[in-house]
N, C-alpha and C positions, 0 to 999 in steps of 0.2 A: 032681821035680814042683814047679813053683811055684804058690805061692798068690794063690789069689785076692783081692783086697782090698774089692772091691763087693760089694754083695748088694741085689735089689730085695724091702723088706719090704711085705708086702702086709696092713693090716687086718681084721683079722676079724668088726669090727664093722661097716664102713662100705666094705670092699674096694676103699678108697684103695691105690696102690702108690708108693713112694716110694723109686728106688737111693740106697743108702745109703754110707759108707767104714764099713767095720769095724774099731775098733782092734786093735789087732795084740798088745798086752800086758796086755790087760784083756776085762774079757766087761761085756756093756751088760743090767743086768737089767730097767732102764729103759727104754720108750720113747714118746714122746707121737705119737701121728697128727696130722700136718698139717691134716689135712680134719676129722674130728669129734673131737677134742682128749683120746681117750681115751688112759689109757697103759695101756700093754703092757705084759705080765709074761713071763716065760719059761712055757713047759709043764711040768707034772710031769714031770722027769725029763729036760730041755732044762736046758742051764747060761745060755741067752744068749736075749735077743729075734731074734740071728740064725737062731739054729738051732730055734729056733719058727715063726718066720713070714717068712723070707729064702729068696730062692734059692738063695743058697749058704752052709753053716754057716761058723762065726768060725773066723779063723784055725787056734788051735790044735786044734779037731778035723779041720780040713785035714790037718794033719800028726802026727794019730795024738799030739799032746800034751794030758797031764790038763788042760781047761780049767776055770780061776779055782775 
């Protein structure tokens, strides 16, 4: 199965979307919105702003590895 490396993250506050590259060896707990300049935290229980608010979760939960 190869992974994916895009994810389009989508605001929760202002429902800006924004494809992003996900790094591959790290998880992002950070993330600022382009359009109304909030940052982004992960969800309770989300290791990554990928896997809160992206289409596709970060790397290593693609592949079934413990992320960060």
């Amino acid at each position: 199965m190869e992974t994916t490396l895009t994810s389009t993250i989508t605001c929760p506050h202002c429902g800006h979307q924004k494809e992003e590259t996900m790094p591959t060896e790290a998880c992002e707990y950070f993330y600022e919105c382009n359009h109304c300049h909030k940052i982004l935290r992960p969800k309770e229980g989300d290791c990554c702003v990928y896997c809160s608010y992206g289409t596709v979760p970060c790397p290593p939960i693609q592949t079934d590895k413990k992320c960060c």
